[in-house]
C-alpha positions in Angstrom: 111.6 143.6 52.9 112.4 147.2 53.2 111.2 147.8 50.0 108.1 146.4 50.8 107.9 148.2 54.1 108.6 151.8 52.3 105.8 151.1 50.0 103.6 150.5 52.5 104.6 153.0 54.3 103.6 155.4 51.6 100.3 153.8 50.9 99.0 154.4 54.4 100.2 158.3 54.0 97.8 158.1 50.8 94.9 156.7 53.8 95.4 158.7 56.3 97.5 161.9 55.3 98.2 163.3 59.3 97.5 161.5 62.8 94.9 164.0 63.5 93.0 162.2 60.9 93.4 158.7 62.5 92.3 160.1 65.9 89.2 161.7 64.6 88.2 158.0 62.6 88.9 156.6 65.8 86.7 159.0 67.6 83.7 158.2 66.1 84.3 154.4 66.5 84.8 155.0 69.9 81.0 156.6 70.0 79.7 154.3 67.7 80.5 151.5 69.8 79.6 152.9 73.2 76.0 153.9 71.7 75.3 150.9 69.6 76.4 148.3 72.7 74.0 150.7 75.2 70.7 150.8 72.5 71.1 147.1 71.4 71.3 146.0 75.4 68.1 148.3 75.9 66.3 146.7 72.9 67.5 143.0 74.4 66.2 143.7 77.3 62.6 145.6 76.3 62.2 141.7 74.5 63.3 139.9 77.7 61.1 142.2 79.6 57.9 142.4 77.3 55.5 139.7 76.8 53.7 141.7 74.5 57.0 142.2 72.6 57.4 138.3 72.4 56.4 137.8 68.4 57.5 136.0 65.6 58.6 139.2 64.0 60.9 140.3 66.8 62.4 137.2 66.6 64.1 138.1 63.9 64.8 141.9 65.4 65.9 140.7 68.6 68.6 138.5 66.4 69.2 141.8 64.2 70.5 143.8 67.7 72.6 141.0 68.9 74.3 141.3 65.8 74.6 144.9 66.0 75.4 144.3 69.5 78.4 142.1 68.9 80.0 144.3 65.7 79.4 147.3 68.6 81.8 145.5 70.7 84.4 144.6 68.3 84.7 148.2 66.9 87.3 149.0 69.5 89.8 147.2 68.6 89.2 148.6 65.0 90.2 151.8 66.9 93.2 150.6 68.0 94.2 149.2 64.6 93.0 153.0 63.0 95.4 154.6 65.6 98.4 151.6 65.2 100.8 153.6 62.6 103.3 151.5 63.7 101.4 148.1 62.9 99.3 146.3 65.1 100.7 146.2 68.9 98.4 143.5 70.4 98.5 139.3 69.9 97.9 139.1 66.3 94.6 136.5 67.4 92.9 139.8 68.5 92.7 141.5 65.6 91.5 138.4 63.8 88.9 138.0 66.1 88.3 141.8 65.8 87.7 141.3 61.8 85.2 138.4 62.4 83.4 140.6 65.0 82.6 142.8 61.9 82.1 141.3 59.2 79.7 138.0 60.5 77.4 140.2 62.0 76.8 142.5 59.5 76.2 139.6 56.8 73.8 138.5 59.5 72.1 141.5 59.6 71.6 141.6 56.0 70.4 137.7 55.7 68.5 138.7 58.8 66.1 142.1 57.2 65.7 139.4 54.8 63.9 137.4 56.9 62.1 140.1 58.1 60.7 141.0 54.8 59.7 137.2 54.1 58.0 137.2 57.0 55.7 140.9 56.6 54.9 139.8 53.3 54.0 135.9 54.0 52.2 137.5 57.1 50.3 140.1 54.8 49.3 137.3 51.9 49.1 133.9 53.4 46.4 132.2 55.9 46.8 132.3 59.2 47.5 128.1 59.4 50.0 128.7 56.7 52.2 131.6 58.5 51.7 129.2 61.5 53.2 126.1 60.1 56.0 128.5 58.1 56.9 129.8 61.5 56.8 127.0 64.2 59.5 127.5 66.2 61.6 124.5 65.1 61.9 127.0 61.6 62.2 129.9 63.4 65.7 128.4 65.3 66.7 126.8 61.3 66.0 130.5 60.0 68.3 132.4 62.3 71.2 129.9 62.0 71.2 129.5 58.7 71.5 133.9 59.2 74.5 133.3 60.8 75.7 130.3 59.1 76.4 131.8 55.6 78.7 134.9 57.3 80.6 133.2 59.2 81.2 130.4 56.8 82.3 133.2 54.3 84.6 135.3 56.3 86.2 131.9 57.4 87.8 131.5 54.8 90.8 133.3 55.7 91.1 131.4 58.5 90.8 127.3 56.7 93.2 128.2 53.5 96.1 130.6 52.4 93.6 132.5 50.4 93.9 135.9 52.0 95.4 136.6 55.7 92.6 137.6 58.6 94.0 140.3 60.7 95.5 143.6 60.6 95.8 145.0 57.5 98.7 147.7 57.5 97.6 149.8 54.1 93.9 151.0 55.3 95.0 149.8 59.3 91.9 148.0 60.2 91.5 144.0 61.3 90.3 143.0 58.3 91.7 141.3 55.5 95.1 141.8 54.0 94.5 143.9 50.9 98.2 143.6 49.6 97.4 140.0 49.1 97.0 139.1 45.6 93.7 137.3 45.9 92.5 140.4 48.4 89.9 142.2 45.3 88.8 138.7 44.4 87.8 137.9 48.4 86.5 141.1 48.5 84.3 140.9 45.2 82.8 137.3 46.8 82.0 139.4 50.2 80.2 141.5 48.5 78.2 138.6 45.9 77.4 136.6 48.6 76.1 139.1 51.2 74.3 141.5 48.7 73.0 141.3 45.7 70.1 138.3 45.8 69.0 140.0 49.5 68.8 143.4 48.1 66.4 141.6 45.5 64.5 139.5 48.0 64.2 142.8 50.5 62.8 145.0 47.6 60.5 142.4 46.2 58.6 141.7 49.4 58.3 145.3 50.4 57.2 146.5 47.1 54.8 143.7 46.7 53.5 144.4 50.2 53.4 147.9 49.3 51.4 147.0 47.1 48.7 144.8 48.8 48.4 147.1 51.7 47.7 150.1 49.3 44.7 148.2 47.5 43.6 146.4 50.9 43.4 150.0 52.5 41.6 151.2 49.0 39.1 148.6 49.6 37.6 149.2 52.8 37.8 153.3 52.1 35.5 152.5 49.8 33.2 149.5 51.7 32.7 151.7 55.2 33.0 154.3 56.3 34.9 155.9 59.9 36.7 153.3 61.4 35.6 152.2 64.9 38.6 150.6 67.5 38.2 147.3 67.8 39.6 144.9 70.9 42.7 143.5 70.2 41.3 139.8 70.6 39.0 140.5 67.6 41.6 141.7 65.2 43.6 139.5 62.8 46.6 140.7 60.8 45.8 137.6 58.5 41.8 138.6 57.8 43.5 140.6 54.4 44.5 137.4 53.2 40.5 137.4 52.0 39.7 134.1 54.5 38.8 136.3 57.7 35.4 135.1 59.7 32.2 136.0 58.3 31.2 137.9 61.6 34.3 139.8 61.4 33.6 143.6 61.3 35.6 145.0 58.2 36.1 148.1 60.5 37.7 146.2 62.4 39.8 144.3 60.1 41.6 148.0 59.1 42.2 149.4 62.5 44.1 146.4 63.4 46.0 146.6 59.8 46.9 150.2 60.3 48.8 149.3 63.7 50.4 146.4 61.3 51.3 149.0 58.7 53.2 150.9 61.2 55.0 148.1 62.3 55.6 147.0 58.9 57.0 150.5 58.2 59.3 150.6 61.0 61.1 147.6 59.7 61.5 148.9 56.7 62.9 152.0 58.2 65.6 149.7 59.4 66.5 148.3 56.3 66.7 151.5 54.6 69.2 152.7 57.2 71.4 149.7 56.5 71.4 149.8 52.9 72.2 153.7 53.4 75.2 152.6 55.9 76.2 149.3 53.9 75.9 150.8 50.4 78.9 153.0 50.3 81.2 150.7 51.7 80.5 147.8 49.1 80.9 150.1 46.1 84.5 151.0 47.9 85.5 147.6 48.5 84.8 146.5 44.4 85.5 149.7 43.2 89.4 150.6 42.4 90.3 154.4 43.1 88.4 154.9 46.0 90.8 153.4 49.1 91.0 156.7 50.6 87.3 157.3 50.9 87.3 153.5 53.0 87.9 154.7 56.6 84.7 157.3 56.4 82.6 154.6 54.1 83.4 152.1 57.2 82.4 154.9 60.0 79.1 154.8 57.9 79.1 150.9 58.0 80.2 150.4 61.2 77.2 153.5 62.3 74.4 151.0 61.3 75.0 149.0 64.4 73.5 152.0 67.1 71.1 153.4 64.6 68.3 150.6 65.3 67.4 151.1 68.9 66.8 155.1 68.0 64.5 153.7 65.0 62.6 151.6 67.2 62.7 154.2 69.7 61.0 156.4 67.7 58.8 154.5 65.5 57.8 151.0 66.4 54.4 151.3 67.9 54.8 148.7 70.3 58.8 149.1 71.2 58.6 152.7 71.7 56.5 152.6 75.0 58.6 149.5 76.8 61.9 151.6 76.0 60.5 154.8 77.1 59.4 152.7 80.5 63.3 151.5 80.6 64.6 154.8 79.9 62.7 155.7 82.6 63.2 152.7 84.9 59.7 152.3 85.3 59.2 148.7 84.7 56.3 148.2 86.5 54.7 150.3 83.7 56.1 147.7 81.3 53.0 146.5 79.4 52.8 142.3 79.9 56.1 142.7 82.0 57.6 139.4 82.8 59.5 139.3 86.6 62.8 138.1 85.6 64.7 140.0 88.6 
């Protein structure tokens, strides 16, 4: 037992070499949560506010911030494990819950920009009665379970069999997994499988492909008219580039409403850019030997995805931009299709 102890012991000098060190990892958790929990509670309540905001698409955002929303609130007590030398001094049930905070909502975040890009690209290249009956809201319900379904049946596994131990993990001190367990590489290798790889694919397919209809939609009608004139928003149809649009459909029309489209579009993929830049790191740590020491700043970078969002949509969405700067503002009577809620 002592043995085992001293070994330990000597790892975790390898993590963190001096205290200073832990309280600066700690630091930035600390603003990482208080920023992610205050954006994602601002976007929440822009959708809650909104009716405009009300769309199939941000069904699948507002999902994306409570995830973020509920990994921002469990990264505290990854501060307290970061700044527990001494092992873990709380009931040993809050750590584990502390792990599951993490790690189910960012699968669920990644199954859900998955769903995103489904969703641009069968709204880009299906009819409108076809991205009606894919998205009824029965599906829409099936399609963000199932985005939290896979996660959380993953990162149960601790928790239904001696495989590896859920909770605080005294070599990297996070609530996590126990890495000195034996089967610890092989849980993290599945982690990493099941929440990666075939998204990654699915996320860069649909974007690329959409890339690549928008480019020779927008080709088209540069070269059928000329200036684009605004149309109302009643007459425009995200769907017309499908090729099945009205007959008395203005093609002018058609591309003003598709350049508001393509913003939106490119917002979203904005977001998943910024995950894969904050998730990337961290899964090549976790399945790569030889880089343990590099984990706690790969995981500030993981854990930072969570309060990047709201800024993203802050900045960028053309819709969500102008009900957060009313919030910001606490001018909700300027809130465009406000619903009274208070």
């Amino acid at each position: 037992m002592e043995s085992t102890n001293a070994t330990t012991a000597t790892l975790d000098l390898v993590v963190f070499s001096t205290h200073g060190e832990r309280q600066l990892v700690a630091a930035f958790y600390g603003i990482i949560a208080v920023v992610g929990t205050l954006g994602n509670c601002v976007v929440i309540l822009a959708l809650l506010l909104s009716r405009k905001l009300r769309t199939v698409s941000n069904v699948f955002v507002v999902n994306l911030s409570v995830a973020d929303l509920i990994s921002s609130l469990s990264i505290p007590w990854q501060a307290v494990a970061v700044l527990s030398a001494d092992g873990w001094p709380l009931p040993d049930w809050m750590c584990a819950i502390g792990a599951l905070g993490v790690l189910v909502p960012i699968g669920c975040s990644l199954n859900t920009l998955t769903l995103i890009a489904i969703n641009r690209f069968v709204m880009v290249n299906c009819t409108k009665a076809t991205y009606r009956k894919l998205y009824q809201r029965r599906w829409l319900v099936l399609m963000v379970v199932c985005a939290w379904a896979l996660p959380v049946a993953v990162a149960s596994v601790p928790l239904m069999s001696d495989f590896v131990d859920l909770g605080f993990d005294a070599f990297f001190s996070t609530c996590g997994w126990d890495s000195s367990n034996s089967n610890s590489p092989t849980y993290a290798l599945v982690l990493a499988v099941v929440s990666y790889p075939v998204q990654l694919v699915t996320i860069i397919a649909c974007y690329l492909a959409l890339f690549v209809r928008l480019c020779k939609y927008h080709r088209t009608i540069s070269m059928r008219v000329g200036p684009e004139q605004p149309g109302t928003s009643q007459e425009n149809s995200v769907w017309n580039i499908s090729g099945v649009a009205p007959s008395q459909q203005r093609p002018q029309i058609r591309g003003n409403y598709n350049k508001r489209q393509t913003e939106v579009t490119k917002n979203l993929f904005y977001v998943v850019c910024a995950f894969f830049l904050c998730t990337t790191p961290y899964v090549v740590c976790i399945t790569q030997y030889g880089t343990y020491k590099l984990l706690p700043y790969v995981t500030i970078l993981l854990f930072a995805n969570s309060c990047l969002n709201p800024f993203i949509y802050a900045t960028k969405h053309p819709d969500f931009k102008k009900v957060l700067a009313c919030i910001l503002r606490c001018r909700f009577s300027s809130i465009s299709g406000k619903i009274h809620i208070f």
